[in-house]
C-alpha positions in Angstrom: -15.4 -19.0 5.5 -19.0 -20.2 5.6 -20.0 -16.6 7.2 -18.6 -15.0 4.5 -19.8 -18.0 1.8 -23.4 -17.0 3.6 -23.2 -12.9 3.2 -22.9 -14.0 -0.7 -26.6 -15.7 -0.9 -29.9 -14.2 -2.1 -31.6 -11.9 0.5 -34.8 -11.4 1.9 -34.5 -8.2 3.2 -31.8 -5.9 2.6 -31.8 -2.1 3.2 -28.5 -0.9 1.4 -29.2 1.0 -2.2 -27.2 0.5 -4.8 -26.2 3.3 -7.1 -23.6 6.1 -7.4 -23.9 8.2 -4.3 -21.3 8.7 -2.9 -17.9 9.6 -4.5 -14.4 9.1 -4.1 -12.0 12.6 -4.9 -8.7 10.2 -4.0 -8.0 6.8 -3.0 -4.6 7.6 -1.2 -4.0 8.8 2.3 -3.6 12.3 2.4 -2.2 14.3 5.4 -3.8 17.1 5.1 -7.5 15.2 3.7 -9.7 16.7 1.4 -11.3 13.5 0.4 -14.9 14.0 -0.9 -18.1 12.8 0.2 -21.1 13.4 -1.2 -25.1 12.6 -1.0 -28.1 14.0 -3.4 -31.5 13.5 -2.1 -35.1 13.6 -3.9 -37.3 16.3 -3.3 -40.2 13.8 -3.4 -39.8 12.0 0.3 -41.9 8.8 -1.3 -39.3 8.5 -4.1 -36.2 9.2 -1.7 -34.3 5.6 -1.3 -32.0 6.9 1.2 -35.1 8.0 3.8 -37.2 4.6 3.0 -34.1 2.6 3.4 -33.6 4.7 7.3 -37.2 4.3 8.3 -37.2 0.7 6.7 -34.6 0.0 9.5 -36.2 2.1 12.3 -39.1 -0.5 11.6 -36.8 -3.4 12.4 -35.6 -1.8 15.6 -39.5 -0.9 16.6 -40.4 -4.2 16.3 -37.4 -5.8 18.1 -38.1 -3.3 21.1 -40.7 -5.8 21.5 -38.6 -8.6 21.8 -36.2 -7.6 24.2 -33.2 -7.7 22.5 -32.7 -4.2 22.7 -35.1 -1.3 23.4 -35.3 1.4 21.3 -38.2 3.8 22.4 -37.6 6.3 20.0 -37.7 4.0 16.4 -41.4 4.3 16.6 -41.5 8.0 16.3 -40.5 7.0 12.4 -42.6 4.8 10.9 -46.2 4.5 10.3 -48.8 3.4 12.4 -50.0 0.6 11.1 -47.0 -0.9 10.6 -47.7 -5.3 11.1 -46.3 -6.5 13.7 -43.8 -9.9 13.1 -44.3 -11.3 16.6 -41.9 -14.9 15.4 -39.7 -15.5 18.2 -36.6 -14.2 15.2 -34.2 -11.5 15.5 -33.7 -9.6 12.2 -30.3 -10.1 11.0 -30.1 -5.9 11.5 -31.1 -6.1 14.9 -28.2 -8.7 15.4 -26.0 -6.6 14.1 -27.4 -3.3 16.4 -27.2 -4.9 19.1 -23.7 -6.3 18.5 -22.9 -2.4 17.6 -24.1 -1.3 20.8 -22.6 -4.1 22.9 -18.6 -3.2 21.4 -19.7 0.5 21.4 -20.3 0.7 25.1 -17.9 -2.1 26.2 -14.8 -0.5 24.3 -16.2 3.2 25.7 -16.1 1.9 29.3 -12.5 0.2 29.4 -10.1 2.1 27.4 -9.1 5.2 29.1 -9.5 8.6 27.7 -11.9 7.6 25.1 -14.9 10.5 24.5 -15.0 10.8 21.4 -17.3 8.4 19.5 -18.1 9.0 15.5 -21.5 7.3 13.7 -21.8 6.7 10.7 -25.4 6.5 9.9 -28.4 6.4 7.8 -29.8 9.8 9.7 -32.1 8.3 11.7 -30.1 6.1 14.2 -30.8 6.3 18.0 -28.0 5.7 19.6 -27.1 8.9 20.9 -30.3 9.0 22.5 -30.7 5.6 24.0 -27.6 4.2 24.9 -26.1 4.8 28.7 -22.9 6.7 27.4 -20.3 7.8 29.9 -20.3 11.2 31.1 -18.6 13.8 28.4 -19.1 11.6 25.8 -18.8 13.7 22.4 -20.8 11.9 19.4 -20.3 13.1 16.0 -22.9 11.9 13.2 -21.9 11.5 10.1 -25.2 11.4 7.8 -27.3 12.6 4.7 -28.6 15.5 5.7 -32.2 15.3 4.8 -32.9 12.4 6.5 -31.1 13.4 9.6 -33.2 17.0 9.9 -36.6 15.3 9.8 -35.5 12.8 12.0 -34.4 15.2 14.4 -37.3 17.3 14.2 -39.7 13.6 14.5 -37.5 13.0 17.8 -37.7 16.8 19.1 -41.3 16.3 18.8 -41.7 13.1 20.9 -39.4 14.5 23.9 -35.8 12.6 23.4 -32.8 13.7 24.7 -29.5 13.4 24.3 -27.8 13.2 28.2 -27.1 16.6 29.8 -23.1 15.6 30.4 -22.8 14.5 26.8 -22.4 16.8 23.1 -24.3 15.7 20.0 -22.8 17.5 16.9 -24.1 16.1 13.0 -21.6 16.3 9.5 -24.1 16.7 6.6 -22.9 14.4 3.8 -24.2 17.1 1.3 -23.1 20.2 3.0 -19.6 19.2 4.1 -17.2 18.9 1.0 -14.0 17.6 3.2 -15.7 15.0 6.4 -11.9 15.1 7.6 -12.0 18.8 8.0 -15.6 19.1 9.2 -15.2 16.8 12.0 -12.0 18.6 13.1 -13.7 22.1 12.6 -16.3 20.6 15.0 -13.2 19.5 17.6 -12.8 15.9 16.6 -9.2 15.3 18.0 -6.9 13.1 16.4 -4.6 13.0 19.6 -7.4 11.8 21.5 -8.6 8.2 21.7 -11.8 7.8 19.0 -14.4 4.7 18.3 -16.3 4.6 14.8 -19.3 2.9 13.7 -20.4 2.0 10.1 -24.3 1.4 10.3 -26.7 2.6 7.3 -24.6 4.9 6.0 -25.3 5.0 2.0 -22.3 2.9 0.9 -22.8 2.8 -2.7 -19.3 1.5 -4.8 -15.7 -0.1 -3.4 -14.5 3.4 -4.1 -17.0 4.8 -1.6 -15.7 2.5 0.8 -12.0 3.5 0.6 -12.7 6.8 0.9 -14.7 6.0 4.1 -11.8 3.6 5.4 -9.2 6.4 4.3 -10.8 9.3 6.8 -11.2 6.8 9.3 -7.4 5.9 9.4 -6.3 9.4 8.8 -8.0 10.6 12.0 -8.0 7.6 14.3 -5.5 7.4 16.9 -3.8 4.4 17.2 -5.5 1.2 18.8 -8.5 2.5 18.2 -11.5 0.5 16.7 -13.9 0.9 13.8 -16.6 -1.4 13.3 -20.2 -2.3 11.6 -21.3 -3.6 9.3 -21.0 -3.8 4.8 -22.7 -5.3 1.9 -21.2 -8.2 1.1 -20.8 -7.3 -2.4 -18.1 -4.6 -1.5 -15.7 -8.1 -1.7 -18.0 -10.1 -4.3 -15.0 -11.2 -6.9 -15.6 -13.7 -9.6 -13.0 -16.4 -7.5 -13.7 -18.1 -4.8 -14.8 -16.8 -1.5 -11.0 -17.3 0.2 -10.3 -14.7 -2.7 -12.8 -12.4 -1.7 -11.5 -12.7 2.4 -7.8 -11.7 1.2 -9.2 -8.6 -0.5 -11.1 -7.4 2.5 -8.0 -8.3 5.0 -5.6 -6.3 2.0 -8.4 -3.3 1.7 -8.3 -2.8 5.4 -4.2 -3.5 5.8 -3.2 -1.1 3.2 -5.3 1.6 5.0 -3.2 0.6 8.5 -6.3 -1.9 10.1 -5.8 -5.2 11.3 -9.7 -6.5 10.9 -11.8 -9.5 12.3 -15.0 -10.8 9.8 -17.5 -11.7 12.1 -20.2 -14.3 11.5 -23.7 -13.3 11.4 -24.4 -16.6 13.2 -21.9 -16.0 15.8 -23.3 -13.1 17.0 -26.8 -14.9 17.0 -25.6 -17.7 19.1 -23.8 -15.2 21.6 -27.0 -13.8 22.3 -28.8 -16.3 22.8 -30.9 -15.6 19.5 -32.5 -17.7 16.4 -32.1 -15.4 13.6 -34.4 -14.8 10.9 -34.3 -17.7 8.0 -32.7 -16.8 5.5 -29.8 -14.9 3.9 -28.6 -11.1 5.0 -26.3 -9.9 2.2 -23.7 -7.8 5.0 -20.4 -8.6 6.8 -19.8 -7.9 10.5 -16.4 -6.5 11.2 -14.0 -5.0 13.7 -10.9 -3.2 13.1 -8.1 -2.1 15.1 -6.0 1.0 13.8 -2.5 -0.2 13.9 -1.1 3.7 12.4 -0.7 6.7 14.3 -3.6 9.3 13.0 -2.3 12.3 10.7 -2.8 14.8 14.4 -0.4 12.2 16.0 2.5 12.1 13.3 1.8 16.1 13.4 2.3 16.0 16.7 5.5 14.0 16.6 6.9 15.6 13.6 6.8 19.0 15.8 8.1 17.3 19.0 11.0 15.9 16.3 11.9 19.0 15.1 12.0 20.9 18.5 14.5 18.4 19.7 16.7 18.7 16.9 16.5 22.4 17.4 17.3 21.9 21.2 20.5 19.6 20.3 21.5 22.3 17.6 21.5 25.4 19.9 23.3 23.4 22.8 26.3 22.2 20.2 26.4 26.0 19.1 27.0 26.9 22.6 30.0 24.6 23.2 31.9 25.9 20.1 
C-alpha cells in the first residue's frame, strides 16, 4: 500500500497535463466500438503542453542514455542543445518506468507464441520502435497526437533512424481518427491474434479518458494478453483512504475483463539495481492480464456457433 500511499505525494517533476483532452463518447463495452478519442493541439509549438510535455521526457531518456540504464540514441534529436546535464548517479522515476516498459515489452514478445502485434500508446515522440531489438515481423501500431508525432518523425527522418527492415510501423492520429477501435483494425490490427499494449505519455486527461482507453483495449485484446504502463496517480485519488483508492483501480480494471498488478516505483528501482531520484513521482506502474475473449474472438465463435447448429439442423432434416 505504501507504493500506492507514495504515487499520492507532492512531485518534483511530473510530465502529465491536466485538462479536458481527451473525451469519452461511451463508457460501456461496445461490440462493434465507436468509442471517441480526441486531441486539439496549439498552433503556437511554445504554448503546445502536449509537445513540451513529449520533449520534456525525451530529455529524461537523453540524459539516462548516459547512465546506462538504457540507451536511447535517438532522444537527443529532440531537445535542445544546451540542455544541463544532471550527472547524480539517480535514475528518473520515468526512466524507471521505460526501462521496466521495455524489459515486459520484449520479454512477453519473445515467450508467448504468435505474438506480432504490439500497440503504443504514446506521447508522439517515443523511441521504441526504433531502438528496441524486436522480433522479426513485429507489427507496431502508435497510437498518438498527431502533431507531435509528424515533427518527431520528420526530427528522426532527419538524423537517419530506422525502424528494422523485417518489422511494420503504422501511426493512429488521435485527432484524425474518430473511432481508435476501427482505425487500428482498418490498419490490420487482429483481434484473433495475440496483441501487447503499452500506456506511456499518452495525454490522459480525466477517469473518463481512462475508461475509454481501458474499454478499446479489452474490446480488441485477445485473451491473456497484457497491457501495461504507467497512470497518474490521481486517476484513483478518492477522498478515503488509500485501501479505498486500490479497490477502485482493481474494480476499474475487473469490470473492463483485466486482472491487474500495481507495481511499486521502488520495486522496480531495487530490481535494477537503481537509487531513484528523491522525491515523489505522482504515477502508478501496472500490468494487466485480459481475462475476456476480444470482440474478433466472440465474432469468431459466434460464427463457428452458428455453423454447427446449422450442420446439426441439415443432418436431423436428412434422417426425417
Amino acid at each position: 500500500m505504501e507504493c500506492v500511499a507514495a504515487a499520492f505525494s507532492p512531485s518534483v517533476a511530473t510530465a502529465i497535463v491536466r485538462q479536458p483532452l481527451l473525451t469519452c463518447a461511451s463508457k460501456k463495452r461496445k461490440i462493434s466500438g465507436g468509442l471517441l478519442l480526441r486531441a486539439k493541439l496549439n498552433d503556437d509549438d511554445e504554448d503546445d503542453p502536449l509537445l513540451q510535455s513529449a520533449i520534456d521526457r525525451a530529455s529524461l531518456r537523453f540524459q539516462e542514455t548516459h547512465h546506462p540504464l538504457f540507451v536511447d540514441q535517438y532522444a537527443g534529436c529532440f531537445v535542445s542543445h544546451n540542455i544541463l546535464m544532471d550527472m547524480e548517479h539517480y535514475s528518473h522515476h520515468y526512466c524507471l518506468a521505460t526501462k521496466f516498459i521495455d524489459d515486459k515489452l520484449l520479454t512477453t514478445m519473445n515467450n508467448m507464441d504468435g505474438l506480432k502485434q504490439v500497440v503504443l500508446l504514446t506521447d508522439g515522440m517515443d523511441t521504441r520502435p526504433y531502438r528496441l531489438n524486436w522480433p522479426t515481423s513485429t507489427i507496431m501500431f502508435d497510437v498518438s497526437p498527431e502533431r507531435v508525432f509528424r515533427k518527431a518523425a520528420q526530427k528522426l527522418e532527419d538524423v537517419g533512424a530506422k525502424i528494422p527492415k523485417s518489422c511494420l510501423f503504422l501511426h493512429v492520429s488521435l485527432e484524425e481518427s474518430p473511432d481508435i477501435q476501427h482505425t487500428l483494425r482498418s490498419k490490420g490490427f487482429n483481434g484473433n491474434r495475440p496483441s501487447i499494449w503499452a500506456l506511456q505519455g499518452l495525454p490522459v486527461m480525466t477517469l473518463e479518458s481512462f475508461e475509454e482507453i481501458i474499454s478499446i483495449v479489452s474490446n480488441l485484446a485477445m485473451k491473456g494478453c497484457l497491457f501495461l504502463g504507467e497512470l497518474p496517480a490521481w486517476l484513483i485519488e478518492t477522498e478515503t483512504e488509500i485501501k479505498s483508492s486500490t479497490q477502485n483501480m482493481d474494480k476499474l480494471f475487473m469490470s473492463n475483463g483485466f486482472r491487474v498488478d500495481m507495481i511499486c516505483n521502488n520495486e522496480i528501482a531495487k530490481n535494477l539495481g537503481r537509487k531513484p531520484l528523491p522525491g515523489d513521482y505522482k504515477s502508478i506502474f501496472f500490468v494487466a492480464e485480459q481475462l475476456r475473449f476480444s470482440d474478433d474472438q466472440m465474432d469468431t465463435w459466434r460464427r463457428e456457433f452458428q455453423r454447427v447448429e446449422e450442420e446439426g439442423d441439415e443432418e436431423g432434416f436428412e434422417e426425417l
